[in-house]
N, C-alpha and C positions, 0 to 999 in steps of 0.2 A: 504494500500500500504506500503512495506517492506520500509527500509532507505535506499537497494540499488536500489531499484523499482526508490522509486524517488530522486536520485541521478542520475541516467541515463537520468530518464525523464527531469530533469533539464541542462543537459548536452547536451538531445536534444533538449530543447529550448533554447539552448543559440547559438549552431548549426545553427537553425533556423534562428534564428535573424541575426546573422554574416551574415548567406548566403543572406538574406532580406537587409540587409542594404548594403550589397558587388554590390549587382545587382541596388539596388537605384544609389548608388557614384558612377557606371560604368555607368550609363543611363544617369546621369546629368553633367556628364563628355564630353560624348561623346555629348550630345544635347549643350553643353558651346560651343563644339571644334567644331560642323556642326554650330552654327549660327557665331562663328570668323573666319572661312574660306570660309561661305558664302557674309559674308562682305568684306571680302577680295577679292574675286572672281570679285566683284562688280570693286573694288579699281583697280585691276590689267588689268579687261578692258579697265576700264576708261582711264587707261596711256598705255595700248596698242594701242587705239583710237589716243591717243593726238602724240605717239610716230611718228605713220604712215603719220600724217598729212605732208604734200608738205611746204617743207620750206619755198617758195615764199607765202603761204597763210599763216604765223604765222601773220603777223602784224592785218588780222582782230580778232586775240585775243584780241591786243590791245583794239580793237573799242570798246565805248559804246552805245550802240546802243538803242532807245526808241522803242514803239511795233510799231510803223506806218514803222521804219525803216526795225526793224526785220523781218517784216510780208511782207513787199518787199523784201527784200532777201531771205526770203523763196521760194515766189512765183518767183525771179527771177532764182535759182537753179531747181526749180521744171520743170519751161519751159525749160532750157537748158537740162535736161536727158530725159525728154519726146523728144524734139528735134533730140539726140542723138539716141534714140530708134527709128525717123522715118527713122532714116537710114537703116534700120533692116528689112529684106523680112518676116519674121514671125510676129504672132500675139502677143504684147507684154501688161502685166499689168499696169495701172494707178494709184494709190491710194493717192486718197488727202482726207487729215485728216480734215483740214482745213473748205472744205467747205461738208466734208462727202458723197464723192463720189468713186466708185467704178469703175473703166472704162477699154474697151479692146480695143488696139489701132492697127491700121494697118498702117503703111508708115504715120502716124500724123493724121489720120483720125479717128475719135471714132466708132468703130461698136453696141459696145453697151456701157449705163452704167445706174448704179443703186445706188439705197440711201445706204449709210451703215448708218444703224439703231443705233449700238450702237458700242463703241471704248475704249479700253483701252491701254497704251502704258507705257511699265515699266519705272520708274523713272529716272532711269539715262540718260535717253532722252532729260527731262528737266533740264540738267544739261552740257546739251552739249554747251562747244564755237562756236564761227561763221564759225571758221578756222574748228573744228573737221567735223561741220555739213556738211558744205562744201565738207568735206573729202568723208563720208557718203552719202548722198544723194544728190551731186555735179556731180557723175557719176551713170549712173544707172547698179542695181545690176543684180547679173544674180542666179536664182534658180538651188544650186548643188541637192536636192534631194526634195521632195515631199513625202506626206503620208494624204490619204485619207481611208474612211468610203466608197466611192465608188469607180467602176473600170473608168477607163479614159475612155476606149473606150470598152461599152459595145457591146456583137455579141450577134446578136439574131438569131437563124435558124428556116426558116421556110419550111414548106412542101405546095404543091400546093395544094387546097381544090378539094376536089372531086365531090362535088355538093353544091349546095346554101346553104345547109344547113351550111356546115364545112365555106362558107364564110362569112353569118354573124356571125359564135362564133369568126371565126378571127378578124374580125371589130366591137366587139362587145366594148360599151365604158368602161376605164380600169376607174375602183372606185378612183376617188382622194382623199378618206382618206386614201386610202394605199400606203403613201410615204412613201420613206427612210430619216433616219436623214444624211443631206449632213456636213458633217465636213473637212477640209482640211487644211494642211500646208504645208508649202515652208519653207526651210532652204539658205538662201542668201549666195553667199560668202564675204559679207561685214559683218557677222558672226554676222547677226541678224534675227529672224524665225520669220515669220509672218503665224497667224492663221487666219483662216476666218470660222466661223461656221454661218450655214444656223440655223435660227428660225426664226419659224412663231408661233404666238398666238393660231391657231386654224391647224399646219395644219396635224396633224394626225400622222405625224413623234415618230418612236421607241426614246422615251426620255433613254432610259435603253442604246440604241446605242450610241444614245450623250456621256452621264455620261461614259459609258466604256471604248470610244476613249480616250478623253482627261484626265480619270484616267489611262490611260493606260501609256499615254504619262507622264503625273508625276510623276509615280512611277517609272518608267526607270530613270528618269531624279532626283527623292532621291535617288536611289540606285546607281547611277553613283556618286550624292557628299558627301554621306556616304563611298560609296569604298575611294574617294581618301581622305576626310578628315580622316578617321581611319589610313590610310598610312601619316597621316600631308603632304598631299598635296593638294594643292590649285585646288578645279573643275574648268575645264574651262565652263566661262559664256556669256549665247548666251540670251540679250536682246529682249524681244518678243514684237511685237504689236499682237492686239487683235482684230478682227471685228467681228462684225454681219451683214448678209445679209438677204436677203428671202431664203429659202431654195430652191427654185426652180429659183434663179438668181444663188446660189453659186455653183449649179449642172452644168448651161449652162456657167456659167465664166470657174470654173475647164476644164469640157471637150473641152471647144472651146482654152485654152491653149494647148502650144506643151508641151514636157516634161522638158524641160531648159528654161525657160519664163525668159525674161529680164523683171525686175521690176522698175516702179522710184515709190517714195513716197515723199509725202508731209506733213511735220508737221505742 
């Protein structure tokens, strides 16, 4: 190889490297600038939360409260928006954390309810005052939009059978390993999303469905605090709880709500 052969060659690895190291410092840049605006995001609810709170309920900030107290004013908040919700001609959601139940309520009457199996609820939950929570789950919330894995109200069309034959393939029993994976969410205007996904250990459900919805729903939701953190603006942050049901409870919960479901919850 000539002196100017590798004089070039050296000029393009030094190219190289710039460009290698340019794209390192912009990556660990922008991953600094997405986890300090996602702290922040966290920060700036937090004191939207506190800001909203009803003057006349600041002094239970003051309060110190031990868990025998706390865990009654949980439960006394919890009665009062279910209360509120029996006032309400439609069918409305229940969810207590507490003792892990799932419930559909009509005029204060339970039509159904079920175990939730497993629960998660992001952090800044356990960080809430008595005054904020108050705030929060002192009135029950009402669901501005939903997003489900299945249709709400499926149609089925059928044709009359023309002889016995065509009526038992119509009455013929449908395979119950051929479920759908049930996934769904509620976005509250107390601008916190609650999920509920249906699993069962055995019960046949597209796992590949699962996984797609709720990466689907992540990836909207990096791509939304990447756009505003590259703009140094603060994403707005919508605190989620988390459940698990049976998948064939969280199928008849979803479809037997209307499309705006008044919610109360219980931590």
């Amino acid at each position: 190889m000539s002196k100017q052969e590798n004089k070039n060659f050296g000029r393009f690895h030094s190219l190289r490297n710039y460009i290698i190291y340019g794209v390192l410092i912009v990556t660990a840049g922008i991953t600094v600038q997405y986890a300090v605006f996602s702290v922040l995001a966290v920060k700036q609810k937090m004191k939207t939360f506190n800001q909203q709170v009803d003057t006349s309920l600041l002094p239970l900030n003051d309060k110190v409260m031990d868990s025998v107290t706390i865990d009654l004013f949980k439960k006394k908040v919890f009665l009062g928006t279910r209360f509120q919700m029996s006032k309400n001609d439609s069918i409305n959601l229940s969810v207590n954390l507490k003792d892990s139940v799932l419930q559909l309520e009509l005029k204060g009457v339970v039509l159904k309810s079920t175990k939730i199996t497993n629960f998660e609820i992001d952090q800044v939950f356990y960080q809430l005052k008595p005054a904020t929570y108050e705030h929060l789950f002192g009135k029950h919330s009402r669901a501005t939009s939903d997003l489900s894995t299945i249709i709400k109200i499926p149609i089925v069309v059928k044709q009359a059978p023309k002889d016995t034959t065509e009526v038992k393939i119509q009455t013929a029993a449908i395979d119950p390993s051929k479920t759908a994976a049930v996934h769904w969410m509620l976005k509250l205007d107390k601008e916190i999303v609650l999920k509920i996904e249906g699993s069962d250990q055995f019960t046949g459900g597209d796992w590949w469905t699962e996984k797609k919805f709720w990466l689907h729903q992540d990836m909207e939701n990096f791509n939304y605090k990447l756009s505003e953190t590259i703009r140094f603006r603060t994403p707005e942050y919508y605190p989620e709880i988390r459940l698990a049901v049976s998948e064939a409870e969280a199928k008849a919960i979803y479809r037997a709500l209307p499309n705006r479901p008044f919610v109360s919850i219980r931590l």
